[in-house]
VOBA-1610 file (N, C-alpha, C; in pm, whole numbers, padded with zeros to 5 digits, always signed):
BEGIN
Unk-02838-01661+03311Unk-02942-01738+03244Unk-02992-01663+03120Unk-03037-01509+03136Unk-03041-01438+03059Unk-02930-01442+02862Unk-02797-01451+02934Unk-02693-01503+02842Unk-02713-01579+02781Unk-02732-01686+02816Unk-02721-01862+02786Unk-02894-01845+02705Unk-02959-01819+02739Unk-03141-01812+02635Unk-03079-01698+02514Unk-03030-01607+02544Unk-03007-01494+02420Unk-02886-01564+02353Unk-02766-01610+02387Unk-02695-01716+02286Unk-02758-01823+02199Unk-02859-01880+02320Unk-02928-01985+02213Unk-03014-01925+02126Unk-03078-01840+02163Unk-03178-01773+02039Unk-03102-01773+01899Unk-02928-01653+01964Unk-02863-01640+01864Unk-02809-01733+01748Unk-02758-01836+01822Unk-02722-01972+01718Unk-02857-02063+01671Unk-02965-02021+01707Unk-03120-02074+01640Unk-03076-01978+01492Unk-03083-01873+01507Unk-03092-01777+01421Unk-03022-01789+01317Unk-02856-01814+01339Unk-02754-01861+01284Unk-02788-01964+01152Unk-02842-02056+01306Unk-02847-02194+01210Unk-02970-02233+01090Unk-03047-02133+01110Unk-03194-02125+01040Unk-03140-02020+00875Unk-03080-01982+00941Unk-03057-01871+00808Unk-02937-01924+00714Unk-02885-02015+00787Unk-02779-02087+00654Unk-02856-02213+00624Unk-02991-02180+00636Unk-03033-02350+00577Unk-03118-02322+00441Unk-03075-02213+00342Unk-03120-02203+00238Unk-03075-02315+00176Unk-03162-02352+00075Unk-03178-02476-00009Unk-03158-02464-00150Unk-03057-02579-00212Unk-03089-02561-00337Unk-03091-02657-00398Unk-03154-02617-00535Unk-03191-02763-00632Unk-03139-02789-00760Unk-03071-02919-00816Unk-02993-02841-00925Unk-03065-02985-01001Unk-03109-02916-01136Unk-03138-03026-01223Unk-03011-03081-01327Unk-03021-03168-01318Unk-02887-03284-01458Unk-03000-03351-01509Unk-02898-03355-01656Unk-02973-03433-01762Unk-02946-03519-01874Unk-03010-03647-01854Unk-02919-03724-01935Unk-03007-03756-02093Unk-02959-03750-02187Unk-03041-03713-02325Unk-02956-03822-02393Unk-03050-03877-02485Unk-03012-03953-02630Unk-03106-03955-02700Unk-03044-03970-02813Unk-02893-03950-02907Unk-02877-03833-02868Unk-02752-03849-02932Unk-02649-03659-02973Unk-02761-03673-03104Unk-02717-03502-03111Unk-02771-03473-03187Unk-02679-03499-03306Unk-02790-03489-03490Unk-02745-03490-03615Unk-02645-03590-03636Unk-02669-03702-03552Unk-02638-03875-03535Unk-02709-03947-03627Unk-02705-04024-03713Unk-02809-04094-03764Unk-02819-04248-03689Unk-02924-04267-03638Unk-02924-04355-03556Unk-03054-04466-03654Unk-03063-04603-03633Unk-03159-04711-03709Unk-03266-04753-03574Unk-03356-04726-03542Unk-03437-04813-03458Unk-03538-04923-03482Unk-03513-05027-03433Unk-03632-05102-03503Unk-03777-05073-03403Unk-03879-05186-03444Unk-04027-05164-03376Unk-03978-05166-03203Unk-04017-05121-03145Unk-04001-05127-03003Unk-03907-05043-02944Unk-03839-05017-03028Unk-03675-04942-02959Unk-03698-04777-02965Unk-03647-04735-02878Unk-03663-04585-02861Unk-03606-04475-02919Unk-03680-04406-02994Unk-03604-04305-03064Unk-03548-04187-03024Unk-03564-04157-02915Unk-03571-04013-02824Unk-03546-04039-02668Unk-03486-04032-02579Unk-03480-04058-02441Unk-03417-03951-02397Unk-03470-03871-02248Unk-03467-03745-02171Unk-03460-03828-02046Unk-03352-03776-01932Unk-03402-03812-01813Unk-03344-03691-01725Unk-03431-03581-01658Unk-03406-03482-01578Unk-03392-03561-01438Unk-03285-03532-01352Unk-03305-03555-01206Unk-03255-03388-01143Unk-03386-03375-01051Unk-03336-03258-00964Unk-03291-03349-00816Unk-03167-03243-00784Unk-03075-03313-00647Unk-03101-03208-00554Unk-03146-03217-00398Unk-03119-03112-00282Unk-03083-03204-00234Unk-03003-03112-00100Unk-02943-03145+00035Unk-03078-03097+00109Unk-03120-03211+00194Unk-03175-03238+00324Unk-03154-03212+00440Unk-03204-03220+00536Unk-03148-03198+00697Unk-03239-03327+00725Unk-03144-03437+00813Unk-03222-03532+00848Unk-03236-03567+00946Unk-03147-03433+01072Unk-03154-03467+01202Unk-02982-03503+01219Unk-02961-03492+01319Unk-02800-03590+01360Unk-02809-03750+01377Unk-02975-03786+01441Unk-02945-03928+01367Unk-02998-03986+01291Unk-03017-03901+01192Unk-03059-03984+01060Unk-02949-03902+00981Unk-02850-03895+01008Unk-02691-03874+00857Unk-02666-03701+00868Unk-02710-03620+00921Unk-02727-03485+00908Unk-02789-03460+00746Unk-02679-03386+00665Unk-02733-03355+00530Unk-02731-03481+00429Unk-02837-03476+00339Unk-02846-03581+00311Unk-02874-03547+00179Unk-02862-03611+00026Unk-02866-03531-00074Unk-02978-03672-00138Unk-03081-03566-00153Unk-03205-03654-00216Unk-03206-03646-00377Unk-03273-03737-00470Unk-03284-03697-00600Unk-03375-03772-00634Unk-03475-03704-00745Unk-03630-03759-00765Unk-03539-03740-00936Unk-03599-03834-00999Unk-03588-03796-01194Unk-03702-03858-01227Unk-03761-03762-01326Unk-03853-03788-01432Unk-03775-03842-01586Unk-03838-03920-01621Unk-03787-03922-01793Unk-03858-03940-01874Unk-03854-03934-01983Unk-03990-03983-02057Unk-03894-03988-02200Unk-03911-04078-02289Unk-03928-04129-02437Unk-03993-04144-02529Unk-03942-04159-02651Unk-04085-04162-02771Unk-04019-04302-02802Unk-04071-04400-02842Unk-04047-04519-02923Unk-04130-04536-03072Unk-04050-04614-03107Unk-04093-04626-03272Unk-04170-04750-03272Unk-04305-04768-03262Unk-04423-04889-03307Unk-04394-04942-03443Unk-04384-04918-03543Unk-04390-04945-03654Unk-04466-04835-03749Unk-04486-04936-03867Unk-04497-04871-04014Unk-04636-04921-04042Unk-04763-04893-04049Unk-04860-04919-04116Unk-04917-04834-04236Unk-04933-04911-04371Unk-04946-04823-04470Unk-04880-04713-04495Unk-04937-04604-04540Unk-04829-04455-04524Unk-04837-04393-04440Unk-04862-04469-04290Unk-04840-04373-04153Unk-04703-04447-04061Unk-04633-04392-03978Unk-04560-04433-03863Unk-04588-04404-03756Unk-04620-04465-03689Unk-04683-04465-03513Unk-04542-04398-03398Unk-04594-04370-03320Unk-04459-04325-03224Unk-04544-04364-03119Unk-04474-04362-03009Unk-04498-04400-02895Unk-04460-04284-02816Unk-04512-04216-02683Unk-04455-04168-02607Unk-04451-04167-02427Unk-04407-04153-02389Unk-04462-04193-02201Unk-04323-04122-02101Unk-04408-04124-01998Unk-04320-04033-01907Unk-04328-04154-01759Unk-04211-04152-01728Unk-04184-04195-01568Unk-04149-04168-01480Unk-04145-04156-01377Unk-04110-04055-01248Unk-04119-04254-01161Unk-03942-04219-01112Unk-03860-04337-01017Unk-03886-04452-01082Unk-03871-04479-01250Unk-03873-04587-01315Unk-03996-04681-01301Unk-04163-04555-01244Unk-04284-04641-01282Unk-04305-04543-01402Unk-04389-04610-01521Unk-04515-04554-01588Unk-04615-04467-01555Unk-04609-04348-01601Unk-04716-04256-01527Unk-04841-04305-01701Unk-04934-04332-01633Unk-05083-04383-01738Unk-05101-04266-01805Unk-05132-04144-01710Unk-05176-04072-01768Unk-05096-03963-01893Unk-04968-03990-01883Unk-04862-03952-01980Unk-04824-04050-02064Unk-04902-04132-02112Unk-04894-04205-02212Unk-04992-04228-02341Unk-04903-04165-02443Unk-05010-04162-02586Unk-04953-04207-02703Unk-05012-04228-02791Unk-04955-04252-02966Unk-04980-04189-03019Unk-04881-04134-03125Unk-04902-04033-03238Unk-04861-04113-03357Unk-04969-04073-03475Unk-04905-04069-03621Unk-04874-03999-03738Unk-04729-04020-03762Unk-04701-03886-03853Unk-04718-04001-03995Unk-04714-03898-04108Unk-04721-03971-04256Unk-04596-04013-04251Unk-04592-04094-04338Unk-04438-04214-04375Unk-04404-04077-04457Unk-04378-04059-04534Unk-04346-03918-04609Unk-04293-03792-04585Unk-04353-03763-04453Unk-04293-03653-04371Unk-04139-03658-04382Unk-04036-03545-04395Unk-03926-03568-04378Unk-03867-03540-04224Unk-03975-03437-04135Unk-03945-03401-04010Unk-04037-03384-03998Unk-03984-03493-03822Unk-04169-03470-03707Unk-04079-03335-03616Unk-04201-03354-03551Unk-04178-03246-03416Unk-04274-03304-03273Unk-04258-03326-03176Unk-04329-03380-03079Unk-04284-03318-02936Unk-04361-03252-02879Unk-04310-03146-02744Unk-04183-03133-02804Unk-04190-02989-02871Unk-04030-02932-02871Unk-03869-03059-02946Unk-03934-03170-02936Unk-03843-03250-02982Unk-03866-03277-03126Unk-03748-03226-03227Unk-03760-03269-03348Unk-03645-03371-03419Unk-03681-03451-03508Unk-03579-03522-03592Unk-03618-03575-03744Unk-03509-03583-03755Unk-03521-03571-03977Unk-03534-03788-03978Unk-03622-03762-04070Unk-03607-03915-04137Unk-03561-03910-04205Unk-03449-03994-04221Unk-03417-04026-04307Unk-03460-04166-04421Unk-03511-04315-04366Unk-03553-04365-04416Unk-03653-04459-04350Unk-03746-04487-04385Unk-03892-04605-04304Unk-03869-04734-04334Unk-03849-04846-04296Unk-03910-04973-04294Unk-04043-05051-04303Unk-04054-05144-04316Unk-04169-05241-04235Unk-04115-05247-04089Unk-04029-05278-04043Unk-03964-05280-03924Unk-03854-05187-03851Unk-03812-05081-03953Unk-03710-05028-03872Unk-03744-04861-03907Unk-03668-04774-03896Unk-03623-04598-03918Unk-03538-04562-03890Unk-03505-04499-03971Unk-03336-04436-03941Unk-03365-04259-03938Unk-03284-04183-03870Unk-03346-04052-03851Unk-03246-04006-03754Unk-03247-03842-03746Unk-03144-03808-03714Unk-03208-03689-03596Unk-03147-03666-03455Unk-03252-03578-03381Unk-03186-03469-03404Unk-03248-03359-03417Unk-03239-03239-03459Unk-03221-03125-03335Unk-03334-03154-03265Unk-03322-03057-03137Unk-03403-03116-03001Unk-03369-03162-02885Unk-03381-03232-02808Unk-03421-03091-02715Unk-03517-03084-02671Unk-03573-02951-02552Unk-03438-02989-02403Unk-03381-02865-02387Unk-03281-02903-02204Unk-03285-02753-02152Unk-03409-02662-02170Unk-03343-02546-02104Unk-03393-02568-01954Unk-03409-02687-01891Unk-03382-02666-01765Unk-03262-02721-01691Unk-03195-02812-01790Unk-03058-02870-01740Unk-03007-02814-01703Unk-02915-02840-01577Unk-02815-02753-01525Unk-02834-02632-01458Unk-02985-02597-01423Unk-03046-02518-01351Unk-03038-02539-01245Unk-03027-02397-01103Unk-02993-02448-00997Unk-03112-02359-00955Unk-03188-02401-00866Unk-03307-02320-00800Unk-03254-02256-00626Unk-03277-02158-00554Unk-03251-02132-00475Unk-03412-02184-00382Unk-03406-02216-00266Unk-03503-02180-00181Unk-03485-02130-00002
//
């Protein structure tokens, strides 16, 4: 009996210590960069979407390992042109709702040749009443492709 409790301890032990976890973020980004791309009012100039992926334990009857994934994304969109300003739009979502509180407008001058907005920059090239053309310069990813241990 002694045996059979100190085996099971042993394969507790086993099985606890290979259940380190890990997390790996992917990331899906547009445009490429130094693209010149046209957006009109509404359409998005900038789009990020991080998903981090782990493996689960869900029991034997719920699938054993099970590989979960949560993504955040967030975009800037182009509002339009009023006078010599251009409006941007920006907002973040986590599982394709609107988070409120990550949602704001910025305005840069029509004139500016390069914005910058969290780490994300791109060149104008030309303004509309309705459209912009502009090219992204540097899109923030130093967490892509990161794998976290736990």
């Amino acid at each position: 009996m002694k045996k059979l409790i100190t085996l099971a301890m042993v394969l507790g032990l086993l099985m606890v210590s290979g259940c380190a976890s890990q997390v790996k973020i992917t990331c899906r980004i547009h445009p490429e960069l130094n693209q010149e791309i046209q957006a009109d009012v509404g359409q998005s100039l900038v789009q990020k979407e991080a998903c981090a992926s782990r493996q689960e334990w869900h029991g034997l009857a719920g699938g054993g390992m099970v590989t979960v994934s949560e993504c955040q994304s967030a975009e800037l969109i182009y509002l339009g042109k009023s006078g010599d300003t251009i409006r941007i739009g920006y907002r973040e979502f986590v599982k394709d709702m609107a988070r409120p509180a990550y949602s704001m407008e910025v305005t840069y001058p029509a004139t500016a040749g390069k914005l910058k907005f969290r780490n994300t920059e791109f060149e104008i090239t030309s303004v509309g009443a309705t459209y912009i053309k502009y090219k992204a310069i540097s899109i923030p990813t130093e967490k892509c492709g990161t794998v976290y241990y736990y």
